[in-house]
N, C-alpha and C positions, 0 to 999 in steps of 0.2 A: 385441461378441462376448464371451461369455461362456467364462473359460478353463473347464478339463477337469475342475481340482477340483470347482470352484464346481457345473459342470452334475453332476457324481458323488454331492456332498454332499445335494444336494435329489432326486436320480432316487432317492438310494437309502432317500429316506427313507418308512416305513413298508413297505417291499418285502420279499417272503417272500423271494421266491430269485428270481435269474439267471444264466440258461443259455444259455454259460457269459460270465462277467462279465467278464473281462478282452477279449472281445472287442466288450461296449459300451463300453470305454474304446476301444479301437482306434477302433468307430467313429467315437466324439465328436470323439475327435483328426482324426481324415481329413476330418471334418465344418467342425471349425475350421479347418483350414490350406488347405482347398478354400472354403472358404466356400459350401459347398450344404448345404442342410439334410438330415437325416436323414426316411427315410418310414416316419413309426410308425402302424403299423396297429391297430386294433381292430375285431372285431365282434361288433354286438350284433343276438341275432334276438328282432322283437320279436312275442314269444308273449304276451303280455301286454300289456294299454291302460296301465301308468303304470310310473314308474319312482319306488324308493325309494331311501335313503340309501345303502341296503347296493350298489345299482346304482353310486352315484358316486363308490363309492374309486378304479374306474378312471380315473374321467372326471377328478378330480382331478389322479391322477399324469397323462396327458395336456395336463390345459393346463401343469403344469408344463411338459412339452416343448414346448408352443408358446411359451411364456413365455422361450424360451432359441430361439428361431427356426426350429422344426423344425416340416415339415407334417406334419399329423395326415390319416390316413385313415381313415373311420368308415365300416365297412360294414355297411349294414342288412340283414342277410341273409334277404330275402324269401323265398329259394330254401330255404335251407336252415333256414329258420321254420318250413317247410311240414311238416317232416322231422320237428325236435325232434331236440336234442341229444340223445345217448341218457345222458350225464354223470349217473353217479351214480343213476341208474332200474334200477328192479329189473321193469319193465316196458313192452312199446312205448308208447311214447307215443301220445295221439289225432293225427291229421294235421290242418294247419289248413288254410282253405278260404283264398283267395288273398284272397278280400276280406277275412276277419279280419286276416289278417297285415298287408296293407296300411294296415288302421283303425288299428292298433297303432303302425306305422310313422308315420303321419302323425302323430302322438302323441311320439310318439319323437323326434321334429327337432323340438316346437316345444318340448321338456322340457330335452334336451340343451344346448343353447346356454341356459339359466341358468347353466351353468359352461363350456364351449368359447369360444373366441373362432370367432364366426362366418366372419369374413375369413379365418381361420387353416384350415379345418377344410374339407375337400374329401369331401364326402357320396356315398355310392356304393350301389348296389342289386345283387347276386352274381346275380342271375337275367341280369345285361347279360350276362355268359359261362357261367354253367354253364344256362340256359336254351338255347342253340344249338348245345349237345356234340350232336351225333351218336355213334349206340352205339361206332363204332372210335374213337374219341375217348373217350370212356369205360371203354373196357376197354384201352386203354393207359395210365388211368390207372388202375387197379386194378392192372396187372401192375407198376406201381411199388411196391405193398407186397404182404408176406406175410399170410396168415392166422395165422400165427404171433407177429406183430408185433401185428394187430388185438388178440388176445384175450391182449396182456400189460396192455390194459385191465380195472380191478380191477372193473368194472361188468359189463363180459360176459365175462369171465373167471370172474366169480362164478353169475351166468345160466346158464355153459356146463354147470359145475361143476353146479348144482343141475336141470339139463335142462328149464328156464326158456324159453319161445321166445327169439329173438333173428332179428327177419327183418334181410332181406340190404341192405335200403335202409339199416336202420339202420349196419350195419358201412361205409358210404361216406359217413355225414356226416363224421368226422375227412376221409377224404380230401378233401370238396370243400373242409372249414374249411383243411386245407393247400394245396388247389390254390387257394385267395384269395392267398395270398400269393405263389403261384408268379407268379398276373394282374399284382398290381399292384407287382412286386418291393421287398416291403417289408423296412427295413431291419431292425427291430424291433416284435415283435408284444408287445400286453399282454390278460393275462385274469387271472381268480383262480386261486387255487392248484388248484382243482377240474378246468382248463383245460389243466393240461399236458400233456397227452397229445395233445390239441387241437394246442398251441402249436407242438410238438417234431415235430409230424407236418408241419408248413409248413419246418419245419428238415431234414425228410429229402426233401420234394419238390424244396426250392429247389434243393438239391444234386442230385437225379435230372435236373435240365432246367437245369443248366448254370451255377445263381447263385448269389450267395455268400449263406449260409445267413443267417436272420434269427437275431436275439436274441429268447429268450423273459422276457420280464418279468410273473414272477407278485405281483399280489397275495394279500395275506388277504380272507378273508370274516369281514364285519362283521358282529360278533354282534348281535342285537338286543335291544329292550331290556327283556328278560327274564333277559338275561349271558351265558344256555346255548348256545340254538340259534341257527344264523344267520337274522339279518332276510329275513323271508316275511312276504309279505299274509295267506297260508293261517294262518300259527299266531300273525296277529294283535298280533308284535311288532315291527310297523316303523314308521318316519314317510313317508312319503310326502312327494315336492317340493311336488306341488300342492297339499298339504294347507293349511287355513286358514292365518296365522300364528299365532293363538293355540293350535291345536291341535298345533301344531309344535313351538311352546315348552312348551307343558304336559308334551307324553308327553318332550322331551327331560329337562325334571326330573324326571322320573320313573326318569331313568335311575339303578344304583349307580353310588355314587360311582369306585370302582375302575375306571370303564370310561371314566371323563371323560377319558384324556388319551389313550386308546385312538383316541375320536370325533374330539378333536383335530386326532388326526395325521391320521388314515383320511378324516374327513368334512368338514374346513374347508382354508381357505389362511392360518392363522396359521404365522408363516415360524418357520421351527427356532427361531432365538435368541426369542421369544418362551415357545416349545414351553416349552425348556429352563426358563426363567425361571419360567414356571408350574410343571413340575415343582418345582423349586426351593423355590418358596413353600408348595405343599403339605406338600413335606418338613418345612420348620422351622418350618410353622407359621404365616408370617407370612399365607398365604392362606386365607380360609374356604372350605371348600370349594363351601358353598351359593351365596358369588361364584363362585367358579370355574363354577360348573355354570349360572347366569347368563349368564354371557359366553360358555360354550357356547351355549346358547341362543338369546344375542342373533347369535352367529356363522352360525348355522344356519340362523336364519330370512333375514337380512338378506341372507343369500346368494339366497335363493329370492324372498324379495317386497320387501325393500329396508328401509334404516334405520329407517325410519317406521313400517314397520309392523312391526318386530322392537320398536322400543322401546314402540308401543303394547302389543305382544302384554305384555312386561313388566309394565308398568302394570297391567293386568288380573290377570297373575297374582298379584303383588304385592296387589292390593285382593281378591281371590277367595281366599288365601291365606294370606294373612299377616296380614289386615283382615277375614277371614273374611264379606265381602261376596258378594252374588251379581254373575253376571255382567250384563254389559247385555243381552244378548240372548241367548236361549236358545228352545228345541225347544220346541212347546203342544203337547200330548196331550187330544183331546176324548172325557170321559167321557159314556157316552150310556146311560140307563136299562138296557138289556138285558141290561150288565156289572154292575150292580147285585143286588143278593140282599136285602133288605129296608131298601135305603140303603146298603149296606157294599158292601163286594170285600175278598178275602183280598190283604194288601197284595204277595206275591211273584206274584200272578195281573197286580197292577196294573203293576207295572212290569214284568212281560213284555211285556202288551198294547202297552206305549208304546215298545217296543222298545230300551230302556236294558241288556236284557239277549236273551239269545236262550232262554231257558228257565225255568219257575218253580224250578225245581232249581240255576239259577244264581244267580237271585236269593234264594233261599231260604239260599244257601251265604254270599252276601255279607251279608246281614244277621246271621248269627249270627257269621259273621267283624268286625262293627261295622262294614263297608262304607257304609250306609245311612243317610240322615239325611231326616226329613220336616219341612218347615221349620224346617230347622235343629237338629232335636231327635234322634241319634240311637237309632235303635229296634233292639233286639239280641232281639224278640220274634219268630222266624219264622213264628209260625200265629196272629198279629194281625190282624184283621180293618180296615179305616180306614172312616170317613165320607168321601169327597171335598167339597172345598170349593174353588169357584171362585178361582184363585191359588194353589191349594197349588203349594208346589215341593218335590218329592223330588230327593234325590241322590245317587246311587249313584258310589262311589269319589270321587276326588279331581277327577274332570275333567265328569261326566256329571249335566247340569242338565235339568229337565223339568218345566216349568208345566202344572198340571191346569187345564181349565177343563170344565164343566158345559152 
């Protein structure tokens, strides 16, 4: 058993806020001296087929708590997937159809356990009760909160303000996200900082129906790796778990340096006194940082596809980068006559076609930025016309290879 500190030191580490915190010491203590574990709930609805980096700060602080003997509950919230969080939308969201959510879900359990301890970790679906509410069963649980409570949400409270629609299913996903906790009397719930209002709503139900209130534990959201906005698929700064490893490791050096110990903390299990150490070394110098971001790397991927293939991704980077080699295998792109104009193609025409960019205007952008190199030879000529030649390889940015062949 792990004393009170020790579980404190690591629960609290990279955690925005908890509410209120002296009453997760209470619980650890009750937890230790009873020796039953604590039930820390999460849920995740899954709107989406993949989960990225910025998804697993939870999942992280979670198996810490299994790591110290406490069951984890992961609720996939099928029911309330359907719905969409309204968090943060300045609009209803699309509804999803029960087979998308489900595709997503199955997606979701085999993603998850790269970080949960599978034995540890008791999988649950929110349609098992809020699919069999009956309407008095429902509107007993509405008459648990106010409308004046709902709309101290900064999302429709701002909707309301601006006369915005806000239909009325949406105003009941907080409640079912807090009637989950009421089901499965959880002791402590986690989400991101976006969440709390989510969180704190499970904190006023538990007490409406008799239970001792959970603890809310917020993380941050992991910015991605662009520094500004947080990690989305949509704006194309995230890594992805199931991503290659070499592509895992590439975009992770791509990351600034300033955010390396950020990732760290938020997206690996390197333990504090580590943390600390590397801090350290940055400061005075004795660490380069280009190791440090390295060993990020090697962290990141090794977690998701294992040693071997974290130190190959390495290797590769190291020979594509620093040996300025190409890679072993890469994307063919077949040029065929009809893209041709007397033997040529406007070279921002060619690498749209092969899909290295989504636009001649993007590529046209990256060339005159010196993004662009045609074997090897950077072109900063945007209205160059090329011959293709069987083997050529263009390059666009630091990671994006494309063999022409004829």
């Amino acid at each position: 058993m792990f004393s009170l500190d020790k579980q404190l030191e690591v629960i609290r580490r990279g955690v925005a806020e908890i509410v209120p915190e002296n009453e997760l010491a209470d619980k650890l203590k009750h937890s230790i001296e009873s020796g039953k574990p604590l039930r820390i709930k999460l849920g995740l609805d899954p709107t989406a087929p993949d989960i990225h980096l910025g998804h697993t700060v939870v999942l992280q602080k979670l198996r810490q708590f299994q790591e110290f003997g406490h069951q984890v509950i992961l609720i996939l919230g099928d029911f309330t997937a359907r719905i969409g969080d309204p968090t943060g939308r300045s609009e209803t969201r699309k509804q999803l159809t029960e087979e998308q959510v489900l595709a997503n879900a199955r997606t979701y359990e085999r993603q998850i356990f790269k970080i949960l301890d599978r034995a540890r970790t008791k999988v649950v679906f929110n349609s098992q009760w809020l699919t069999p509410m009956n309407f008095v069963q429902v509107v007993e649980l509405a008459a648990k909160c106010t409308v004046a409570r709902i709309l101290e949400r900064d999302d429709f409270a701002k909707r309301f303000k601006e006369c915005l629609p806000i239909s009325i299913h949406e105003l009941f996903y907080p409640l079912m996200q807090g009637y989950d906790s009421v089901v499965l009397k959880a002791d402590v719930e986690l989400g991101g900082t976006d969440q709390k209002f989510n969180l704190l709503m499970g904190r006023t139900l538990q007490k409406e129906y008799g239970q001792e209130p959970q603890v809310a534990l917020m993380m941050p959201i992991l910015e991605g790796l662009d520094g500004v906005q947080k990690m989305s698929k949509s704006l194309g700064n995230y890594i992805g778990i199931d991503e290659p490893p070499r592509e895992m490791y590439g975009k992770t050096m791509s990351l600034a340096d300033d955010l390396m110990l950020r990732y760290f903390e938020l997206a690996t299990a390197v333990s504090l006194e580590e943390l600390r150490s590397i801090e350290a070394g940055l400061k005075n110098g004795s660490m380069h940082p280009r190791d440090v971001k390295m060993r990020l790397a090697r962290e990141i991927v090794t977690q998701y596809h294992g040693q071997e293939a974290a130190l190959a991704a390495e290797e590769e980077f190291k020979r594509i980068f620093q040996q300025k080699d190409l890679p072993d295998e890469m994307p063919e792109f077949q040029v065929t006559g009809d893209m041709l104009e007397n033997g040529v193609i406007w070279l921002p025409k060619l690498i749209a076609l092969s899909g290295m960019t989504g636009s001649t205007s993007e590529a046209r952008r990256l060339i005159l930025q010196g993004g662009v190199k045609v074997d090897g030879e950077k072109v900063e000529d945007a209205g160059i016309n090329i011959r293709p030649v069987s083997g050529m390889v263009i390059q666009v940015g630091k990671r994006k290879f494309t063999r022409f062949v004829l």
